[in-house]
NUROLUM-758271 format. One line per field, with one value per residue (C-alpha): residue number from 1; residue in one letter; x, y, z. Coordinates in nm, 3 decimals. Each point is the difference from the previous one (the first is absolute). Last residue first. Layout:
% NUROLUM-758271
pos = NUM|...
code = A|...
c1 = X|...
c2 = Y|...
c3 = Z|...
This chain:
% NUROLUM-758271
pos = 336|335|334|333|332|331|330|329|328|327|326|325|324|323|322|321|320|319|318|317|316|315|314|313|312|311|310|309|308|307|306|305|304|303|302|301|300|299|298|297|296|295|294|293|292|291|290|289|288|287|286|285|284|283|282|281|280|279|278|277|276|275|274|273|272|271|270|269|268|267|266|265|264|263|262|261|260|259|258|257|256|255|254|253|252|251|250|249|248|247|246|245|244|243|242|241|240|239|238|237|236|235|234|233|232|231|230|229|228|227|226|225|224|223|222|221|220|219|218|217|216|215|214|213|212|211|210|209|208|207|206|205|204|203|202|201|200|199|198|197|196|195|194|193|192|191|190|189|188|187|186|185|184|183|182|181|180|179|178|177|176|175|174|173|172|171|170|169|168|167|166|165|164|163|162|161|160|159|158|157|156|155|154|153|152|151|150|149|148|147|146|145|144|143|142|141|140|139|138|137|136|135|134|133|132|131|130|129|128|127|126|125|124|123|122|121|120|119|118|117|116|115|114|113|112|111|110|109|108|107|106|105|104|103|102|101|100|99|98|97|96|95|94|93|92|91|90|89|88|87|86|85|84|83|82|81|80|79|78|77|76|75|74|73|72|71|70|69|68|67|66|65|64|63|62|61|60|59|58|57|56|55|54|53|52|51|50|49|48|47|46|45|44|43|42|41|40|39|38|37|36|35|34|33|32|31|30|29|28|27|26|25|24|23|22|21|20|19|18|17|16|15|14|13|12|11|10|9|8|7|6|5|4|3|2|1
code = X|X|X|X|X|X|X|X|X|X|X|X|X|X|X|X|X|X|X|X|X|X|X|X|X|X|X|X|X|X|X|X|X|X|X|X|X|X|X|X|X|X|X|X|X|X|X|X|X|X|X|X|X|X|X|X|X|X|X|X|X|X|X|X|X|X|X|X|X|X|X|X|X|X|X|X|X|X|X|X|X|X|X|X|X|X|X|X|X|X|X|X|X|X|X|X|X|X|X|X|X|X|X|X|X|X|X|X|X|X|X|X|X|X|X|X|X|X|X|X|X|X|X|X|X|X|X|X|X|X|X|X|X|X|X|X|X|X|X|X|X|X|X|X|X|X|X|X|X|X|X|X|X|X|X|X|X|X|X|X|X|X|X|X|X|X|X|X|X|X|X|X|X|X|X|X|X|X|X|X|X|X|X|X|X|X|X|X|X|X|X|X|X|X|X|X|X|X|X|X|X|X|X|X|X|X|X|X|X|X|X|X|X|X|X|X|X|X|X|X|X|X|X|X|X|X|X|X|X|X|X|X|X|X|X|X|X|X|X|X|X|X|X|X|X|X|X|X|X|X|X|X|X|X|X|X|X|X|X|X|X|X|X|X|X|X|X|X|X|X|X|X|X|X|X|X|X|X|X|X|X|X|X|X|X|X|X|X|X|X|X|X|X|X|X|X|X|X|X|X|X|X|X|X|X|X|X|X|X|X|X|X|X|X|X|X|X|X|X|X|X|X|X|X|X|X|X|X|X|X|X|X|X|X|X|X
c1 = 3.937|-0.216|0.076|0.390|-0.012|0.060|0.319|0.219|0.281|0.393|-0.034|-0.302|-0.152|-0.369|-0.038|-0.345|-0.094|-0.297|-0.192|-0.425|-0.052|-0.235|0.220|0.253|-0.090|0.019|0.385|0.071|0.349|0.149|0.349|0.189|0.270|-0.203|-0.302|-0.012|-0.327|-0.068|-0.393|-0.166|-0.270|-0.237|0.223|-0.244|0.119|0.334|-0.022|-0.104|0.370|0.122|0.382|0.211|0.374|0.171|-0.052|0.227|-0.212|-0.284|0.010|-0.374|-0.149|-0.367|-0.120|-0.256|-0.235|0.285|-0.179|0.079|0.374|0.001|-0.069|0.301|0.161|0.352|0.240|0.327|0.110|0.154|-0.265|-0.187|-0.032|-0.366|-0.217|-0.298|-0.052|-0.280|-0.129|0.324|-0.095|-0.007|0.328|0.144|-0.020|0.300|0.107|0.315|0.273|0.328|0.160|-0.152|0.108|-0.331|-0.255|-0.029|-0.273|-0.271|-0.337|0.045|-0.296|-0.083|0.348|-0.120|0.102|0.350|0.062|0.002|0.308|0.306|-0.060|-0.058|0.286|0.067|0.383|0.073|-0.243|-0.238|-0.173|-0.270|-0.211|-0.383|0.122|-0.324|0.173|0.287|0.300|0.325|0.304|0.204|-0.258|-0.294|-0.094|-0.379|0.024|-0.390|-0.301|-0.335|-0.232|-0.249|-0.388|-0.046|0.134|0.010|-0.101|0.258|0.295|-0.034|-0.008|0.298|0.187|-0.040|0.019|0.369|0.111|0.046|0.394|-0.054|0.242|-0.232|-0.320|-0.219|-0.316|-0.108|-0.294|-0.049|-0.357|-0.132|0.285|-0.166|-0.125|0.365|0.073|-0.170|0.100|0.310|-0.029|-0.203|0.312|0.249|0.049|0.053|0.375|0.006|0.382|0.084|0.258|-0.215|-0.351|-0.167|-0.279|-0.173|-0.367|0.063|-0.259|-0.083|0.312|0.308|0.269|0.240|0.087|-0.130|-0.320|-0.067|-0.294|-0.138|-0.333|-0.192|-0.363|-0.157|-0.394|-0.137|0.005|-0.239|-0.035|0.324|0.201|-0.052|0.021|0.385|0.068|0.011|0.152|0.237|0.041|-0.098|0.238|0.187|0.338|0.044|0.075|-0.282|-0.255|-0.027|-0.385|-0.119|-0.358|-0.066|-0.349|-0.288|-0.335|-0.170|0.081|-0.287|0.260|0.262|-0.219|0.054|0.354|0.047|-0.169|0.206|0.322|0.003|0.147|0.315|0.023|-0.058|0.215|0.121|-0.367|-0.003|-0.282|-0.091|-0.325|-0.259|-0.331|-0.178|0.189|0.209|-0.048|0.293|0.030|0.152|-0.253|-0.304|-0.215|-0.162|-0.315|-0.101|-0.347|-0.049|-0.393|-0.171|0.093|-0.241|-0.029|0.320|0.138|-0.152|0.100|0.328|0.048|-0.142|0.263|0.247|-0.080|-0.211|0.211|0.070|0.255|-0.149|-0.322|-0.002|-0.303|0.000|-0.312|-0.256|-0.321|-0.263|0.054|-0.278|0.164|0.272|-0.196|0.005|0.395|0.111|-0.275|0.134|0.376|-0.016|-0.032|0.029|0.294|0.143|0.119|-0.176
c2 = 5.123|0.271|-0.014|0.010|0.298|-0.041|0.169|-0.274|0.214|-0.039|-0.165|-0.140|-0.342|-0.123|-0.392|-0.121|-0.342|-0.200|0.223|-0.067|0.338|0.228|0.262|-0.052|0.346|0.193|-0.055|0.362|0.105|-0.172|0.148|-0.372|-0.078|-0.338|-0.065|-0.358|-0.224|-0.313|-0.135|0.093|-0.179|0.307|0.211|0.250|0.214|-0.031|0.262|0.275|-0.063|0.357|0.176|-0.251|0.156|-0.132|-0.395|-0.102|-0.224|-0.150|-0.371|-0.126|-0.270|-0.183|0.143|-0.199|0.290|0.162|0.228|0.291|-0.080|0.214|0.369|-0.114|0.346|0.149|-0.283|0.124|-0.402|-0.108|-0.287|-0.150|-0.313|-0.163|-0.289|-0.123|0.106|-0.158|0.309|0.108|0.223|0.285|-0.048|0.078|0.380|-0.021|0.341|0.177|-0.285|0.102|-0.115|-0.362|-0.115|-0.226|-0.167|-0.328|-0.184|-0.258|-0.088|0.043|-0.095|0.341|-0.002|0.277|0.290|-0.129|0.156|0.335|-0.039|0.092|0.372|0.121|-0.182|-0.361|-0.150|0.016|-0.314|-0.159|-0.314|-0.137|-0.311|-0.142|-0.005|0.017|0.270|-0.200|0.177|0.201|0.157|0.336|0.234|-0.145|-0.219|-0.157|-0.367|-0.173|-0.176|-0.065|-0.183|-0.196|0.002|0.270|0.259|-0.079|0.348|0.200|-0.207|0.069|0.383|-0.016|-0.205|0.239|0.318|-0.180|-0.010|-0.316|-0.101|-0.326|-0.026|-0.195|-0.095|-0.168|-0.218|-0.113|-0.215|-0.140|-0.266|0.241|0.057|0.032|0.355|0.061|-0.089|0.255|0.251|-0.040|0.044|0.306|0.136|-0.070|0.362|0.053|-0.165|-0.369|-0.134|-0.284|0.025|-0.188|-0.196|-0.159|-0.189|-0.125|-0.280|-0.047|-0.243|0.229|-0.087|0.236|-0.085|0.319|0.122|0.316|-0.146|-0.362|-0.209|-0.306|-0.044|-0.232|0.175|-0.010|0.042|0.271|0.236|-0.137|0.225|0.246|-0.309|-0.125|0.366|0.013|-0.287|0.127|0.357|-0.210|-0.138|-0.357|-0.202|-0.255|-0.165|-0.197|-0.302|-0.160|0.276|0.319|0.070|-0.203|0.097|-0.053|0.059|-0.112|-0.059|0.241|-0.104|0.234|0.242|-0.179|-0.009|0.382|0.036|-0.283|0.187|0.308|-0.181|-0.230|0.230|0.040|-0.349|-0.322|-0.290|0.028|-0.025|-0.220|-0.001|-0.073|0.050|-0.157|-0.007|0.094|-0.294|0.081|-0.052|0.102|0.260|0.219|0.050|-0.177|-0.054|-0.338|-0.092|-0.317|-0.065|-0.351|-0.047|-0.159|0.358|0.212|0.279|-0.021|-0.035|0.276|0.235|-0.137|0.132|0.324|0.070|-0.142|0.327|-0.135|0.123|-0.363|-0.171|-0.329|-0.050|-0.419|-0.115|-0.341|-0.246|0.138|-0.206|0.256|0.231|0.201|0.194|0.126|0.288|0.239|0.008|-0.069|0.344|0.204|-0.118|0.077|-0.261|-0.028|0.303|-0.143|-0.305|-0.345
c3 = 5.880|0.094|0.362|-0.087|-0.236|-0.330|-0.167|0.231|0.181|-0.056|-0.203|-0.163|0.069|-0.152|0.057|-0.017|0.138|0.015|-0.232|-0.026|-0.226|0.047|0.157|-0.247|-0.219|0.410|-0.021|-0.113|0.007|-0.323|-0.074|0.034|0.235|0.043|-0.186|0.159|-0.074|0.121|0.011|-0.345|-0.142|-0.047|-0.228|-0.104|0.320|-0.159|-0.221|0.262|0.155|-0.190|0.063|-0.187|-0.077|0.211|-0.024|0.267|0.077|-0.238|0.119|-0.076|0.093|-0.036|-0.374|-0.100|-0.117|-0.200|-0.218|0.267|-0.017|-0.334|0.228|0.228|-0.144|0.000|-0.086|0.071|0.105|0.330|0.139|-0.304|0.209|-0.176|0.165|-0.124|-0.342|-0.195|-0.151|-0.127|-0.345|0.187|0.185|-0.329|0.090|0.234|-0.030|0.082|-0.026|0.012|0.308|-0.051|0.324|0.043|-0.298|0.188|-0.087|0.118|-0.175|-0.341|-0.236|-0.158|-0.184|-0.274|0.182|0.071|-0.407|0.096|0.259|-0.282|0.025|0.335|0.131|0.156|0.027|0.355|0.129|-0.234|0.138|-0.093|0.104|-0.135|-0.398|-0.213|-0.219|-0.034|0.117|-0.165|0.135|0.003|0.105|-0.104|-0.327|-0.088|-0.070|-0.152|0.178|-0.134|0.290|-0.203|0.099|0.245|-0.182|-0.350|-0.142|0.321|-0.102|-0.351|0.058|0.215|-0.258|-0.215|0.198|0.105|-0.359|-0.172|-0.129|0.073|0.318|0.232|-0.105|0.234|-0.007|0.383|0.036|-0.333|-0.028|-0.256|-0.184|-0.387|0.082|0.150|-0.363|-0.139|0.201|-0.017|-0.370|0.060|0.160|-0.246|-0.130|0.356|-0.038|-0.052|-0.033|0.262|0.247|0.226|-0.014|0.331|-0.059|0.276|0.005|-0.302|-0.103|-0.276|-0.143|-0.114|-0.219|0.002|-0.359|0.031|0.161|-0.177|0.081|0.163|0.073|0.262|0.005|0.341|-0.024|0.257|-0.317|-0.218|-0.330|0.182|-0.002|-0.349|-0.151|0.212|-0.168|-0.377|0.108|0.183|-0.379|-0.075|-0.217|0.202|-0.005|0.327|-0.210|0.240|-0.091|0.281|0.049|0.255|0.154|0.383|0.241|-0.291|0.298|-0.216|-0.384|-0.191|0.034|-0.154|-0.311|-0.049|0.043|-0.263|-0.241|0.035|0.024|-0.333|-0.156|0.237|-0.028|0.197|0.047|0.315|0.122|0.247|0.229|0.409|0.247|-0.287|0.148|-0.340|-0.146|-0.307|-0.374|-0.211|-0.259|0.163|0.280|-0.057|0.319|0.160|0.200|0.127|0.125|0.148|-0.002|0.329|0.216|-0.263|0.192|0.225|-0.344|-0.172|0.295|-0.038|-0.342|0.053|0.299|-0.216|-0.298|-0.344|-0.273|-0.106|-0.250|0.077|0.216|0.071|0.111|0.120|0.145|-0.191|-0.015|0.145|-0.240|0.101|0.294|-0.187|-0.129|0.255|0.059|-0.362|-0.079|0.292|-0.106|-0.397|-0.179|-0.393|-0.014|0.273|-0.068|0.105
């Protein structure tokens, strides 16, 4: 029985009078499984098989697994439709046994998107990396892309649906770039790249750093983009008179930026996590009102510092605040 002779309402009502049947078999159907086993809990004497083309092969409708290595990019379209009438389908394999195949990501990417909580085994090549949708990390170095690759990346982080962590270290992408990538596959795959400072290099996803001596206004920018660190140790740096990058540090947890010109705390207000903070000998900060947003923190020292006005910590649950000045504190005793 196809389905341009039945249609389900009329199979359904119809069935009744054939009191004989013992096996119905419903090939190439459009009926959906919840249809079919309403007809069978209907009819529970006749065995009602149902099967889909896909291919050109007929599967059943409670097929889980397929191969089809075979298949070609013009075959796609069609295919993508008759793997929705496959509901219980969970895997599809794509890469043929010489590991040679013909679909596109562009190809594979229409498969997934027709019935995307089906996993499609693909292999493919990425500037000459062999990547798999399996993947579950791909880490690519020294590797040409620039931002004229970016839909590229794109498309195959499309493809990476099972990728946690995707980086991209030394491919000649700006920062923005990779910025903007991490923020459209935020919560899916975590898109890491190296950003320089002073006179080393981290992983943007890095959890320690430590720059001591060799930090100035302009080679810091690029800290920004490590929103992941936890613990760091930005102190001595003689010649540092902003620490704007804090910003970007949402995760920090501890920071020693103790002897730096930096003039404002304004960027440690985005730093909810914030628990320590070693700001001595920090002359030139005369503000606390920053750190009022800073609703984690237990340690601070602002020691030999300008700020006179301790009324922004008020709020806050410290277990120890160190604030020396010699020969006399700038804050009276009481206050402190």
């Amino acid at each position: 029985a196809g389905e341009p002779a039945y249609d389900f309402d009329t199979l359904m009502k119809n069935l009744v009078y054939m009191k004989e049947l013992k096996q119905l078999k419903l090939e190439n159907v459009a009926y959906s499984l919840e249809q079919v086993q309403s007809l069978r809990e209907a009819y529970p004497a006749v065995e009602i098989t149902a099967t889909v083309e896909v291919f050109g092969q007929e599967y059943d409708m409670e097929t889980a697994e397929l191969d089809l290595s075979e298949m070609t990019g013009e075959d796609v379209a069609e295919v993508a439709e008759q793997l929705k009438k496959l509901p219980n389908l969970t895997y599809v394999n794509l890469n043929p046994e010489n590991g040679i195949g013909t679909l596109s990501p562009e190809n594979v990417k229409m498969l997934m998107e027709a019935v995307p909580e089906v996993t499609f085994d693909f292999t493919f090549d990425f500037y000459g990396h062999q990547l798999s949708t399996a993947d579950e990390e791909v880490h690519i170095k020294n590797t040409k892309i620039g931002d004229e690759g970016e839909q590229n990346i794109r498309n195959a982080l499309d493809l990476l649906k099972n990728c946690k962590r995707f980086v991209l270290e030394y491919c000649q992408i700006s920062n923005e770039t990779m910025a903007k990538l991490r923020d459209d596959y935020r919560g899916r795959t975590k898109i890491v790249w190296r950003v320089s400072y002073g006179n080393g290099t981290t992983m943007t996803d890095a959890e320690v750093i430590r720059a001591v001596y060799d930090l100035v206004d302009d080679n810091c920018h690029d800290l920004v983009y490590c929103e992941n660190v936890r613990y760091v140790d930005f102190g001595h740096n003689e010649w540092l008179d902003a620490c704007d990058f804090v910003a970007g540090m949402k995760d920090l947890e501890v920071i020693i930026i103790s002897g730096a010109p930096i003039k404002s705390l304004e960027p440690f207000a985005n730093c909810k996590k914030l628990r320590i903070l070693e700001a001595a000998f920090c002359e030139y900060l005369t503000d606390a009102t920053p750190l009022a947003q800073c609703e984690s923190l237990e340690w601070v020292n602002i020691s030999y510092s300008h700020i006179t006005d301790l009324s922004p910590l008020d709020g806050l649950n410290l277990k120890r605040l160190t604030n020396m000045y010699y020969p006399k504190s700038r804050v009276p005793q009481e206050e402190q």
